[in-house]
C-alpha positions as CSV (number, residue, x, y, z in Angstrom):
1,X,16.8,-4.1,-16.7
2,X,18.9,-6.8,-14.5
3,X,20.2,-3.3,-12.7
4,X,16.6,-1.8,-11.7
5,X,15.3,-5.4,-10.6
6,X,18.0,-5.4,-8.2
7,X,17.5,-2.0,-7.0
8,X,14.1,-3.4,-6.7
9,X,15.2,-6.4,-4.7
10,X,12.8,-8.3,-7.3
11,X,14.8,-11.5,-9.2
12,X,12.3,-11.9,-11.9
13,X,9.1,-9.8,-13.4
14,X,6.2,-12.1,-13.2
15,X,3.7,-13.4,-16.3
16,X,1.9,-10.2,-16.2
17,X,5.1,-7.6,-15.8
18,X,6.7,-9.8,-18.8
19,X,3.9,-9.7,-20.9
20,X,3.1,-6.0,-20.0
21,X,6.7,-5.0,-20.9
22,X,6.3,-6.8,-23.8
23,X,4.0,-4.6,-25.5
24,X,6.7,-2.1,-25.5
25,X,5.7,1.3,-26.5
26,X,4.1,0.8,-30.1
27,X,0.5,1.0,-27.9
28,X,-2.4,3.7,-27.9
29,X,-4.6,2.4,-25.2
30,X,-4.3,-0.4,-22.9
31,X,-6.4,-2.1,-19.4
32,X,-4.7,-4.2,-17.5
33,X,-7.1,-6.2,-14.8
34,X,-4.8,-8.1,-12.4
35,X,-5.5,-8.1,-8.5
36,X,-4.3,-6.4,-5.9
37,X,-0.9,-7.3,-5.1
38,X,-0.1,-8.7,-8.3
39,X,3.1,-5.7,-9.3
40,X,0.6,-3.5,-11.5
41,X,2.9,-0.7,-10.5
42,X,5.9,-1.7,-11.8
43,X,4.3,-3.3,-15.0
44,X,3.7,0.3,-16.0
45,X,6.3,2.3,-14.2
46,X,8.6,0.1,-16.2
47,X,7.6,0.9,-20.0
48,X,7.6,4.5,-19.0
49,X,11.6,4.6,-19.1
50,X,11.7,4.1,-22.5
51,X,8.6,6.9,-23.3
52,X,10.1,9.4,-21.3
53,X,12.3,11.5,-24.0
54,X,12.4,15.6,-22.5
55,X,13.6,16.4,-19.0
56,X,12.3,19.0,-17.1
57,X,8.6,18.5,-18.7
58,X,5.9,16.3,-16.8
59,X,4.8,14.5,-20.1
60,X,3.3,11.0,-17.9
61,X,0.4,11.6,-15.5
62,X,-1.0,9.2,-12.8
63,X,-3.6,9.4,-11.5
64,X,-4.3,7.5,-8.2
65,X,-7.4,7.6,-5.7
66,X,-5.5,7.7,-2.4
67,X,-2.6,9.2,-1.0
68,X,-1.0,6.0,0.1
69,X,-1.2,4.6,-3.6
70,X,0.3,8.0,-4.8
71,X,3.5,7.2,-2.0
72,X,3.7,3.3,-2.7
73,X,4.3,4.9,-6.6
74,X,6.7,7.7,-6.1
75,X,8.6,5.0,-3.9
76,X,8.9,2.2,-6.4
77,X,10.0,4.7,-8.9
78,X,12.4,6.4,-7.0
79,X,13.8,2.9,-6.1
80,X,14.1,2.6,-9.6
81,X,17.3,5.0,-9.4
82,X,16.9,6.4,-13.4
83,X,17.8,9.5,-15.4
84,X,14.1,10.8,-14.8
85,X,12.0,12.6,-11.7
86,X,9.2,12.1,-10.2
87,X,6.8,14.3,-8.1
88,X,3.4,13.6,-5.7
89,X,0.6,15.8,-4.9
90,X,-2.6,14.8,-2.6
91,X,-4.6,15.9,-0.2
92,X,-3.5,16.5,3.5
93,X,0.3,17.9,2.3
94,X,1.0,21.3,2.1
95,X,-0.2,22.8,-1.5
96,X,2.8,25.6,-1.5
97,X,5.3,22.5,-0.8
98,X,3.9,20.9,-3.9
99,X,4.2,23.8,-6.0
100,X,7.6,24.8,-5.4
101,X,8.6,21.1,-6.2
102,X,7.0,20.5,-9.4
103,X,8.5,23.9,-10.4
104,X,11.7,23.6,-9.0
105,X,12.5,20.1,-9.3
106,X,11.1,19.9,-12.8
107,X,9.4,16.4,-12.5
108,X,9.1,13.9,-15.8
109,X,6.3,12.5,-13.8
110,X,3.7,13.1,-11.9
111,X,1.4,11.3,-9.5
112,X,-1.4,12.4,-7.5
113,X,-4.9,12.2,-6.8
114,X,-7.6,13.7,-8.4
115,X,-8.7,16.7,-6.3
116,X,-5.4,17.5,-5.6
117,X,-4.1,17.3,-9.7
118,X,-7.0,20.0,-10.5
119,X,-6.2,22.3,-7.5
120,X,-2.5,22.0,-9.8
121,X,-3.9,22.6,-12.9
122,X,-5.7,25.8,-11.5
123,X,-2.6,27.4,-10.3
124,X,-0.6,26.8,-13.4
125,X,1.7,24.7,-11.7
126,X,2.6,22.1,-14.7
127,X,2.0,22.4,-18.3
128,X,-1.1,20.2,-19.0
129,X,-0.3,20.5,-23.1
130,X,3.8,18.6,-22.1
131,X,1.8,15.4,-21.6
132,X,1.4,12.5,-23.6
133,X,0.5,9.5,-21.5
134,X,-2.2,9.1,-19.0
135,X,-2.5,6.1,-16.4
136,X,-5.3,6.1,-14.1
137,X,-4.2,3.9,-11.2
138,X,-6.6,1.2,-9.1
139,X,-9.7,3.1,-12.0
140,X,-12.4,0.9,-10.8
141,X,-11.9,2.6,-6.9
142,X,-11.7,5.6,-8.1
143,X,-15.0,5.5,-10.0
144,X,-15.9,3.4,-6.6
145,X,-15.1,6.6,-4.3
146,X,-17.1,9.3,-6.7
147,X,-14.1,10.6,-8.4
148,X,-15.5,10.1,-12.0
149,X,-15.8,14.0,-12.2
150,X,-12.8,15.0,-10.8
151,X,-10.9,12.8,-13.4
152,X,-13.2,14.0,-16.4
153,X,-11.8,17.4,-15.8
154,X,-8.7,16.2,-15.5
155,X,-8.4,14.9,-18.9
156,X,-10.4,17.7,-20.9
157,X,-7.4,19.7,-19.9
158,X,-4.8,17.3,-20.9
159,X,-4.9,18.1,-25.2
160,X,-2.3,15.9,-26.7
161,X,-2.3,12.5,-24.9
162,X,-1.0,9.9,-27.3
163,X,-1.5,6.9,-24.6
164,X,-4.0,5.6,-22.4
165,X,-3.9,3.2,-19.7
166,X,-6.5,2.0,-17.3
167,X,-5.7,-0.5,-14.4
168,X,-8.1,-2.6,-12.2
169,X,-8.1,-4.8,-9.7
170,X,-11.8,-6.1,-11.0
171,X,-12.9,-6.8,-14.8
172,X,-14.8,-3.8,-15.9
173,X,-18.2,-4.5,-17.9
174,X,-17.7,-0.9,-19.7
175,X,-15.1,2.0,-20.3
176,X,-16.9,5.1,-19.7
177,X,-16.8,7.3,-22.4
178,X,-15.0,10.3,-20.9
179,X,-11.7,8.5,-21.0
180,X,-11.0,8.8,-24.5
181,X,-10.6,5.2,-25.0
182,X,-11.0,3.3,-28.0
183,X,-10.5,-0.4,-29.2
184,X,-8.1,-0.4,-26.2
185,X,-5.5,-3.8,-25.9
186,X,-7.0,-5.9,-22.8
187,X,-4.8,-8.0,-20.5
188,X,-7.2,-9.8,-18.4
189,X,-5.1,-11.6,-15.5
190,X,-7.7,-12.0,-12.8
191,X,-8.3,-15.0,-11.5
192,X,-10.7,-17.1,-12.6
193,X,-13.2,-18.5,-9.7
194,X,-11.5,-22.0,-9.8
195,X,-8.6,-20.1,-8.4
196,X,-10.6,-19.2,-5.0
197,X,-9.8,-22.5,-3.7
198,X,-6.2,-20.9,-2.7
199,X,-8.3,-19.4,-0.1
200,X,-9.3,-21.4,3.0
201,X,-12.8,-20.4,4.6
202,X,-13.2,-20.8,8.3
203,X,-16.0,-20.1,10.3
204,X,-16.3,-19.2,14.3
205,X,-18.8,-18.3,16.1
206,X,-19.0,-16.4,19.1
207,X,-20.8,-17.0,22.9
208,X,-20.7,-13.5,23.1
209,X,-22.3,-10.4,21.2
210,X,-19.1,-9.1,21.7
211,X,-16.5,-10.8,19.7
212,X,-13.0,-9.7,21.4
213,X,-12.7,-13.0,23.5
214,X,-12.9,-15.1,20.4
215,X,-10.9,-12.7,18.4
216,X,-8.2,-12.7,20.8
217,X,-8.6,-16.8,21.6
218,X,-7.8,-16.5,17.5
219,X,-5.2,-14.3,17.3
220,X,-3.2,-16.3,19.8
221,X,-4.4,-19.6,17.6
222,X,-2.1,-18.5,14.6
223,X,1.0,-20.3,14.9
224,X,2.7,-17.8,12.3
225,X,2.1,-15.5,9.5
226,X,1.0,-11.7,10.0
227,X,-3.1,-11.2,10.0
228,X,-5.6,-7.8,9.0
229,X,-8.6,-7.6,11.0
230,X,-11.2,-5.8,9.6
231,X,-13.8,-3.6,11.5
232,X,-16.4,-1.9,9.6
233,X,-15.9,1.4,11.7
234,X,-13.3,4.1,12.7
235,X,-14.4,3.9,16.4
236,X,-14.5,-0.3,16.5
237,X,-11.3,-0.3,15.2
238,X,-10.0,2.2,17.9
239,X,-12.1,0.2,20.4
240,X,-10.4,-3.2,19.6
241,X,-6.9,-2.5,19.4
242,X,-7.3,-0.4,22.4
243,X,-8.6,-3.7,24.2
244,X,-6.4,-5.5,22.5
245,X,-3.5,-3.4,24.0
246,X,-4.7,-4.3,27.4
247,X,-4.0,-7.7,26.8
248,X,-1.0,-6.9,25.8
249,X,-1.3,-8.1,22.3
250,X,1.1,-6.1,20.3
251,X,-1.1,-4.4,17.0
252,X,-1.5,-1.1,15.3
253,X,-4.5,0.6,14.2
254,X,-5.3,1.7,10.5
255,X,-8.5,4.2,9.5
256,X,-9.1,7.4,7.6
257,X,-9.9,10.0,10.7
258,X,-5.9,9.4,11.9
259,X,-3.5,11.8,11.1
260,X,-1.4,10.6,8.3
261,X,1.9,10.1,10.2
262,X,0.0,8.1,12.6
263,X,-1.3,6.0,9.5
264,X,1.9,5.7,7.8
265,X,3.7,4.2,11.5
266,X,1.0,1.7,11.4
267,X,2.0,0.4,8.1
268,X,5.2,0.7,8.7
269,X,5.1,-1.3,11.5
270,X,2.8,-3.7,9.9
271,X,4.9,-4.1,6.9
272,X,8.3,-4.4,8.8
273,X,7.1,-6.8,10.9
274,X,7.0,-4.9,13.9
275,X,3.4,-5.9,14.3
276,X,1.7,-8.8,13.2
277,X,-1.9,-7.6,13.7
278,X,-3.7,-4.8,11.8
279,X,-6.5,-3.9,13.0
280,X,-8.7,-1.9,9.8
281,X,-11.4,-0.6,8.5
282,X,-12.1,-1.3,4.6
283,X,-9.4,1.7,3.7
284,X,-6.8,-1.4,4.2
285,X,-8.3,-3.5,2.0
286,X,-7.3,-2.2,-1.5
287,X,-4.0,0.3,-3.2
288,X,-2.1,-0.3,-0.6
289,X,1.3,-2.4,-0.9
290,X,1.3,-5.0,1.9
291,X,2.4,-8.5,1.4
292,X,3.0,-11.8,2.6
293,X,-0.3,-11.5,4.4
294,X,-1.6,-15.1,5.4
295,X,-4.8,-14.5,7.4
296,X,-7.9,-12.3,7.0
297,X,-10.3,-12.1,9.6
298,X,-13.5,-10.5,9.5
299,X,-14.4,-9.1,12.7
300,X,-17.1,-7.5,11.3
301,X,-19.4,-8.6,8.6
302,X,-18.5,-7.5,4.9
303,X,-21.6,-5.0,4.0
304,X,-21.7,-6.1,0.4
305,X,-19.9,-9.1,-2.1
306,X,-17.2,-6.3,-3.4
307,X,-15.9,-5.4,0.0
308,X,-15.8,-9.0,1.0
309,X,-13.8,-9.8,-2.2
310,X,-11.6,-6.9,-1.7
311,X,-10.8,-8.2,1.7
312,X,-9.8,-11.6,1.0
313,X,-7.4,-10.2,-1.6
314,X,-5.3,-8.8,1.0
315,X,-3.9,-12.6,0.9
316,X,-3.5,-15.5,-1.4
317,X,-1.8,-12.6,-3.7
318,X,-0.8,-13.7,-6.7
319,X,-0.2,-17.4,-6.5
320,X,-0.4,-17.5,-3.0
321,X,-2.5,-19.1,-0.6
322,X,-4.3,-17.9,2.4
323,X,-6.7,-18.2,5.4
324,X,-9.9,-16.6,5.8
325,X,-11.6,-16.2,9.3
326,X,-15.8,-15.1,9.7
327,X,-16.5,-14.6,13.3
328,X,-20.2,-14.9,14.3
329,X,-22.2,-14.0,17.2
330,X,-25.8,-15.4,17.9
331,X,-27.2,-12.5,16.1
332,X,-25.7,-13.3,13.0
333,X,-25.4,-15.1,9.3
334,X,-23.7,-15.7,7.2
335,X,-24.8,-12.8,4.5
336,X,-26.4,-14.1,1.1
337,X,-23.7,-12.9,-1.5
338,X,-21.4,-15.2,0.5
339,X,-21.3,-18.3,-1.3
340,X,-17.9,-20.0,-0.4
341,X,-18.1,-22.9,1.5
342,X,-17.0,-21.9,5.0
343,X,-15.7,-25.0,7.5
344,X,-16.2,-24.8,11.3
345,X,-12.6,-23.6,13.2
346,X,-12.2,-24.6,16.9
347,X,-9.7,-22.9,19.2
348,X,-8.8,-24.9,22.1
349,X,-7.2,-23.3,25.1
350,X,-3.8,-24.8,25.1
351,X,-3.1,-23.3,21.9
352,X,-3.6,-19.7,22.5
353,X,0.2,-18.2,22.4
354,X,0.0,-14.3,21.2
355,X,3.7,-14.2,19.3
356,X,6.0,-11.1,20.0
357,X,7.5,-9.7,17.0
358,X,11.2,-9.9,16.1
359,X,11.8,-6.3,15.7
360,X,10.4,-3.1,16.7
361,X,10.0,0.0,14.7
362,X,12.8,3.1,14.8
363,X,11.3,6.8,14.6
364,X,14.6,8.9,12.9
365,X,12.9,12.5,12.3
366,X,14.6,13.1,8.7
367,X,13.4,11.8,5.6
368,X,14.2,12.0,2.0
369,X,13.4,15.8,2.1
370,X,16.2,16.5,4.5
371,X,18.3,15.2,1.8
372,X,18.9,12.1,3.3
373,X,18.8,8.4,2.1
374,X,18.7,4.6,2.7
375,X,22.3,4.7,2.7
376,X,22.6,7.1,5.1
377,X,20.7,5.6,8.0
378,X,22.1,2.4,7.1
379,X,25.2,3.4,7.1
380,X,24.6,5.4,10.4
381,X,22.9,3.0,12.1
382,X,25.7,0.1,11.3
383,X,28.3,2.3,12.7
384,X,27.4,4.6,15.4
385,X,24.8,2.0,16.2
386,X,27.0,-1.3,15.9
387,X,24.5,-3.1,14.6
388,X,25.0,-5.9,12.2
389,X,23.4,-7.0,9.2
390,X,20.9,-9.3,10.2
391,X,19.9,-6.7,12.8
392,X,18.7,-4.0,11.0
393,X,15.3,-4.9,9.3
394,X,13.3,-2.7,6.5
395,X,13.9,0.8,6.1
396,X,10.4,3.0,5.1
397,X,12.0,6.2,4.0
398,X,9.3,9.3,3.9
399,X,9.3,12.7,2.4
400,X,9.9,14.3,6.5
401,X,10.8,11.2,8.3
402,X,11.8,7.6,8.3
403,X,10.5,4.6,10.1
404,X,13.7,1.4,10.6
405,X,12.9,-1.7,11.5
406,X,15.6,-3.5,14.2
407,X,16.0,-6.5,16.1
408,X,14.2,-6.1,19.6
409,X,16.9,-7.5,21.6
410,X,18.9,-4.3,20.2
411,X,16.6,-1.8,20.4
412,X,17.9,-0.5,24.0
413,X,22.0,-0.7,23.5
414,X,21.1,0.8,19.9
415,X,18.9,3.9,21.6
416,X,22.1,4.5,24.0
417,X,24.5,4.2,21.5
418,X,23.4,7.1,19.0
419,X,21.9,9.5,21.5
420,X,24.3,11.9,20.7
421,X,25.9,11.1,17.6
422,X,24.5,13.0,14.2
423,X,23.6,12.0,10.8
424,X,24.7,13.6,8.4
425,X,26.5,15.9,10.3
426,X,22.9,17.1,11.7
427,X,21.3,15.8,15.4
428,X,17.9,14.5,15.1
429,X,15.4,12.7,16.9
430,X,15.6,8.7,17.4
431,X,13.5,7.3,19.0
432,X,11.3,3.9,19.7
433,X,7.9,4.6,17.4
434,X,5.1,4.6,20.2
């Protein structure tokens, strides 16, 4: 255990991971409510080490409600480093790909969401009878986003599941029936209401209908942590990092109509510190792995209590504590369903400063599929790139390509350095993610 945690770079589970693990295997059905942010996925990616028992059958099936949950799994697993394999399948990524690595590869597990899983299960690609536990990832967004179908057929199909397990960011009134679940063990860890007051409510109001003046004035008011402005469309958030950009306030834009790779640079960025703005619509706001977040603003106003919930628990994670921001124009209110006590926040001029990240983000155009690894642009980057330590940041490692974070100041001398050297023995591109 010590070994994985440190693979992990985690020193301790937390109350929840502890009390999850502690349960052991001697379990038929369990829900776990904990919020977003809290480890859910290694409290159950954990146990399944020791119920794993026949290689080169999928018997452990996740099922997820969004690509980027799927690849924030198969990446803490394969971080993991053990005996057993792991495969992903979702929409947007080749089918023919998938099928020749479930096949080939012979996967223990297997993650994906639910569309994509029955597309699988048409084509005979795994074994649905080989499977014995079920999880159902982030359950209550999944019902949330229509899915319930999809994940009915799933599990009419799957004949000789011994466990069950259902995690949810929210408490869930009812288990619908189609799960199979019966008497299930409950672990309740969401916070109670008393808990809110980790949250700070702040409340601005605009001269303008348009609120970029004040958003920016606020942005630059934030003397440090990273923020997630939300928009509640596609083409707002386009339309305020674009102005944004103008004003040369360093950000990166996150919504469903982008391409994937342009969606997974943005987080990238955002995680790695490369940006401390992220400007997004309501896709950001839950199964995604960002932490150490310490302001929320809402840019635009939550359309229901849920989504508003969902976006302040992209901070205060855990035991944390965090800042919320409503901006207001003259048109507005404060909706009903808000009931938090909101206190006025006043910018004054003198104290707009936009920060400039610490690093920038690395494009190397081989990923874990090219048979590469951590290691390996590590390794590269320290040598052929001189860079030390302390300069070379978080390394995002994808399936076709990797995104490096590195210290700004080095980003030029580094770009010179390796622009002929190989990896691997193979050139490829490096170059500063735009």
């Amino acid at each position: 255990m010590k070994t994985i945690l440190k693979q992990l770079g985690i020193d301790s589970l937390n109350e929840m991971q502890q009390k999850v693990l502690s349960l052991g295997i001697n379990f038929k059905d369990l829900i776990l409510h904990s919020p977003t942010g809290s480890g859910k996925t290694l409290a159950y990616l954990l146990p399944l080490l020791s119920i794993l028992k026949n290689k080169g059958e999928v018997q452990v099936l996740i099922v997820v409600p969004t690509r980027e949950l799927a690849l924030q799994v198969e990446g803490v697993f394969n971080q993991m480093q053990s005996e057993w394999k792991i495969a992903s399948c979702y929409g947007g990524h080749a089918v023919d790909i998938e099928v020749s690595s479930i096949q080939n590869r012979k996967p223990e597990v297997l993650i994906g969401t639910p569309g994509r899983i029955l597309d699988h299960l048409s084509r005979d690609s795994f074994n649905p009878n080989t499977i014995e536990t079920l999880i159902i990832d982030e359950f209550d967004k999944a019902l949330e986003l229509g899915f319930q179908d999809e994940m009915e057929r799933i599990i009419v199909q799957l004949n000789n599941l011994t466990k069950r397990i259902l995690l949810s960011a929210t408490r869930m009134d009812s288990i619908p029936s189609f799960t199979g679940i019966i008497n299930p063990i409950v672990l309740d860890f969401v916070p109670s209401k008393s808990s809110t007051t980790r949250l700070k409510y702040n409340l601005i109001y605009s001269e303008e209908i348009d609120k970029i003046d004040t958003l920016y004035n606020l942005l630059g008011s934030l003397s440090d942590g990273s923020s997630i402005v939300f928009c509640n469309h596609r083409e707002s958030v386009e339309r305020v990092s674009e102005l944004l950009d103008k004003r040369n306030v360093i950000n990166v834009a996150y919504h469903g109509g982008q391409e994937q790779l342009i969606r997974e640079r943005s987080l990238a960025k955002f995680r790695n510190g490369s940006s401390l703005i992220l400007i997004a619509t309501d896709l950001a706001s839950r199964g995604l792995d960002i932490s150490d977040v310490q302001h929320i603003i809402h840019y635009h106003l939550p359309l229901d209590r849920d989504t508003f919930i969902h976006r302040n628990g992209r901070t205060a994670r855990w035991e944390g504590k965090g800042d919320v921001y409503m901006i207001l124009n003259e048109r507005e209110s404060i909706p009903e369903f808000i009931t938090e006590d909101f206190t006025p926040y006043s910018i004054k001029n003198d104290e707009v400063i936009h920060r400039t990240p610490g690093w920038v983000t690395l494009y190397i155009g081989r990923g874990s599929k090219n048979n590469i690894s951590k290691g390996d642009i590590a390794g590269f980057l320290y040598k052929q790139g001189q860079l030390k330590r302390d300069e070379l940041g978080v390394i995002d490692l994808q399936d076709f390509c990797t995104f490096v974070a590195v210290r700004r100041n080095k980003v030029n001398e580094l770009l010179h350095l390796v622009q002929n050297e190989k990896i691997k023995g193979t050139k490829t591109i490096i170059e500063e993610a735009k």
